[in-house]
C-alpha positions in Angstrom: 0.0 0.0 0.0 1.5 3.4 -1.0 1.9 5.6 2.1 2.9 9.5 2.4 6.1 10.6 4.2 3.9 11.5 7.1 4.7 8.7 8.9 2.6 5.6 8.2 -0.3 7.5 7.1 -1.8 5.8 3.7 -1.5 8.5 0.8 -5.1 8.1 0.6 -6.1 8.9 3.8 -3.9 12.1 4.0 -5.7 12.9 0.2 -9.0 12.4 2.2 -8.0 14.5 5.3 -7.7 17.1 2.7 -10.5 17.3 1.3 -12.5 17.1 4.3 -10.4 20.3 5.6 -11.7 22.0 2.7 -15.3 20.7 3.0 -15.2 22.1 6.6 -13.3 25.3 6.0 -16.1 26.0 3.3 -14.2 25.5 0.0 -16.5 23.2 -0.9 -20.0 24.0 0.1 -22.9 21.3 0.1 -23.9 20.1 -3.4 -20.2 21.1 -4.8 -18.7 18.4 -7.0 -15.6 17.2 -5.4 -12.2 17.0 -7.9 -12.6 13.9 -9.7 -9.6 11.0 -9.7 -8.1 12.4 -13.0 -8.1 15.3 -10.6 -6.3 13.8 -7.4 -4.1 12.1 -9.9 -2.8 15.1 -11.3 -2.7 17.1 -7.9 -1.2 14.7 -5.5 0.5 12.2 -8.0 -1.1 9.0 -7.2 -2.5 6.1 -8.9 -5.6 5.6 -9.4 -6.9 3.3 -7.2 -5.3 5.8 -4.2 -7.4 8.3 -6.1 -10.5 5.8 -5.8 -9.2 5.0 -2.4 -9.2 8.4 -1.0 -13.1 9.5 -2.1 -14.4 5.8 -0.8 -13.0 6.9 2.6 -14.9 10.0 2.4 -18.2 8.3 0.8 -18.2 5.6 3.8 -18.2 8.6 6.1 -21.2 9.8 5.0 -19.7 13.6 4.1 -20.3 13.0 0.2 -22.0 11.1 -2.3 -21.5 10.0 -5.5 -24.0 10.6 -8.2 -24.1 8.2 -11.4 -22.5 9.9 -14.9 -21.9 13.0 -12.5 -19.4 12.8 -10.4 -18.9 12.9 -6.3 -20.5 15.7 -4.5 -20.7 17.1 -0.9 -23.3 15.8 1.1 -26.3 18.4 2.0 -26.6 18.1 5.5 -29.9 19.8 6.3 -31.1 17.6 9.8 -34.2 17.1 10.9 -34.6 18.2 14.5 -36.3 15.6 15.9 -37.8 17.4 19.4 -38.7 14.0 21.5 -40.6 15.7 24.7 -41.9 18.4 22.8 -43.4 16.1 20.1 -45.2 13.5 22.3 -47.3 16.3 24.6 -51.1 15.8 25.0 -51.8 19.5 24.1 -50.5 18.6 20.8 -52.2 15.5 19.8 -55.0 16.2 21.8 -55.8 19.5 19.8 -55.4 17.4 16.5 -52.0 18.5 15.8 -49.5 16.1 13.8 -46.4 15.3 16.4 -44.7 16.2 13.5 -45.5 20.1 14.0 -42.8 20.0 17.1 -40.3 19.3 15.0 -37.9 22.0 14.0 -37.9 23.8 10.9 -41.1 21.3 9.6 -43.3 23.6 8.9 -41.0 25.2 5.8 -40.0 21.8 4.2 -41.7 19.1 2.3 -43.0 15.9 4.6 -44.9 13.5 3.4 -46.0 9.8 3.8 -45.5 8.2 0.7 -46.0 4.4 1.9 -48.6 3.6 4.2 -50.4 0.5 5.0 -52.8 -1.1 7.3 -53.5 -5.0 8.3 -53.8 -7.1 10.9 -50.9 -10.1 11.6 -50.3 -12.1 14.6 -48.3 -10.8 17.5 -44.5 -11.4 17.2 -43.3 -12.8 20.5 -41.3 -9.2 21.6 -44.3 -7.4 20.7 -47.2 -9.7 22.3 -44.6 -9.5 25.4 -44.7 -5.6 25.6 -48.7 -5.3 24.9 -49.5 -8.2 27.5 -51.2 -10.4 24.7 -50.3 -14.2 23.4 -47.9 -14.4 21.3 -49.3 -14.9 17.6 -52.5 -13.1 18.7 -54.1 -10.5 16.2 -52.6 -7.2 16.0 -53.3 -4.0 13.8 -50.2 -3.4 12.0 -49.8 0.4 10.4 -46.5 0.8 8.1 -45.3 4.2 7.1 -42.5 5.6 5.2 -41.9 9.1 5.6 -40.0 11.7 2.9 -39.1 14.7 4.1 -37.8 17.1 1.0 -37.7 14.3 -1.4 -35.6 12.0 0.8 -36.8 9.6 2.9 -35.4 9.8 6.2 -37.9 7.0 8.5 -40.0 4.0 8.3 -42.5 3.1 10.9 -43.9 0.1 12.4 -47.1 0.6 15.1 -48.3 -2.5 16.9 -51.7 -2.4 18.5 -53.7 -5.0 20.0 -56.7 -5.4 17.5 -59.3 -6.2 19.9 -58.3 -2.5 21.2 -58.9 -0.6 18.2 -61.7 -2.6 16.0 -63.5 -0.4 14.5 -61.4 2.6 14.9 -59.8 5.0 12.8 -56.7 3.4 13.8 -57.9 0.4 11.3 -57.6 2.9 8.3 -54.9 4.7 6.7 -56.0 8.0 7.4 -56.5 8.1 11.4 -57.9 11.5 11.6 -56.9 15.1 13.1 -54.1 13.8 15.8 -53.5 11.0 14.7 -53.2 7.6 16.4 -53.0 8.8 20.2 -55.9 10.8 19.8 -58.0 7.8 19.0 -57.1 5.8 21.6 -57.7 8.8 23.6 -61.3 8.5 22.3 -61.3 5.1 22.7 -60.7 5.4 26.8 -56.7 4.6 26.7 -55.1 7.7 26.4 -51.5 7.8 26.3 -50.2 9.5 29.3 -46.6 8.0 29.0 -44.0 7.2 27.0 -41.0 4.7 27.0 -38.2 5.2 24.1 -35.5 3.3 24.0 -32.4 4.3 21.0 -29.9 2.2 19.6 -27.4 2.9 16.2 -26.4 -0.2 13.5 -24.9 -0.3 10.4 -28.4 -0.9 8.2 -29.9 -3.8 6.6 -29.8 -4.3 2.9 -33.4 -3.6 2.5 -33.2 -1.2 5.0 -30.2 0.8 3.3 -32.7 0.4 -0.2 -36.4 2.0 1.4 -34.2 4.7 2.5 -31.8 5.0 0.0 -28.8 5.4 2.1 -25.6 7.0 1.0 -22.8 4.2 1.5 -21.4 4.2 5.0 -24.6 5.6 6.6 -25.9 3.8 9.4 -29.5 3.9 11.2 -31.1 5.2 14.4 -33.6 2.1 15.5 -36.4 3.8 17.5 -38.7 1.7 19.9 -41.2 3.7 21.6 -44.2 2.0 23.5 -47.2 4.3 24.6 -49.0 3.5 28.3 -52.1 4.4 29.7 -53.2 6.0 32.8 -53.2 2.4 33.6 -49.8 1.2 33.2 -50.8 -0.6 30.1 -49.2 -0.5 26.8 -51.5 0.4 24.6 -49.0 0.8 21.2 -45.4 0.0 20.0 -43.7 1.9 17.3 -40.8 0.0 16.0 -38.9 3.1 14.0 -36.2 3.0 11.4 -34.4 6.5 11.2 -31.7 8.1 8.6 -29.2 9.2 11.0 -27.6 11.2 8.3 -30.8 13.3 8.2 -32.0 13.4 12.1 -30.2 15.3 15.6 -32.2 13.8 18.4 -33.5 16.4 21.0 -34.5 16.0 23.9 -34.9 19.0 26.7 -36.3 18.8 30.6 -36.1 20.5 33.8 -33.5 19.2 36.4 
């Protein structure tokens, strides 16, 4: 492997230090094309592969992207802040707002739910366990994938006992001003507590594909489970995130 006279330090990763200086000193501004390998070639003196080498690192990192026929560009990096006490308060659902609405900056970009359905499957063991049902007993299952300026940035999975919700809103696509937690509010079993537990992972393959990942990018996996007054769980939301297009919020009182 050729290396620099800096030590040990792989030509290519002191070609991709570079260019992530100037991506962060503002050279290179988001959605500038990057010098291509004839480019590095010519300005460092390298092969090509070291060339190929040297983008690849910044690709895996998530700062660029490559774009077919055009060449490698600098990543946009516009997050979604994703404001996780704000989002879930009753005066928000309860008044028929999205829990979207709490999110920074939503109301000036483009969300929308471009995949959604609706059916009812048996329980999967970890879910059954969390909802206090039998395992393989009917749930309603609501799938989601949500595109926020063209991209999509999450998929969601609800799980809700079906016996709870026959006949609900919940049962169609469209749940209604409020959305899910408002109806079960209706139904008697308002949510009046949340549980949220966060974990990152490199992405499955299909998972990589529904979200159409840049190469390197890895996924926020999102479990929240909503209780009633009771103690009850009355829902489980199994969510996939972008992490390239989310900062996680979260704000309280000592």
């Amino acid at each position: 492997m050729a290396t620099s006279s800096d030590g040990n330090q792989p030509k290519y990763q002191r070609i991709a230090d570079a260019l992530t200086a100037a991506i962060e000193s503002g050279e290179y501004s988001p959605g500038d094309r990057l010098p291509g390998e004839n480019d590095l070639m010519e300005t460092y003196g390298v092969a090509r592969m070291t060339a190929r080498q040297a983008l690849n690192v910044l690709k895996e990192e998530g700062i660029v992207e490559a774009r077919r026929g055009a060449g490698v560009f600098v990543r946009d990096f516009r997050p979604l802040r994703r404001r996780g006490i704000q989002r879930l308060s009753h005066e928000r659902w309860g008044s028929g707002q999205s829990i979207w609405s709490a999110d920074f900056d939503i109301e000036s970009r483009n969300l929308v739910v471009d995949q959604i359905t609706v059916s009812e499957e048996p329980a999967p063991e970890r879910i059954a366990r969390v909802l206090g049902i039998g395992t393989g007993d009917p749930t309603c299952v609501r799938r989601r994938r949500f595109v926020l300026d063209g991209k999509p940035v999450m998929f969601a999975t609800s799980y809700l006992a079906a016996e709870l919700v026959a006949g609900s809103a919940i049962t169609q696509e469209d749940t209604g001003p409020g959305g899910t937690y408002a109806r079960l509010a209706e139904l008697g079993h308002k949510p009046v507590h949340f549980r949220e537990e966060i974990r990152c992972r490199m992405p499955r393959q299909s998972e990589a594909a529904s979200l159409a990942l840049s190469s390197g990018t890895p996924v926020i996996v999102l479990c929240r489970t909503a209780f009633e007054d009771a103690g009850n769980a009355v829902e489980v939301n199994e969510m996939t995130l972008d992490s390239g297009s989310y900062v996680l919020e979260y704000d309280f009182d000592a």
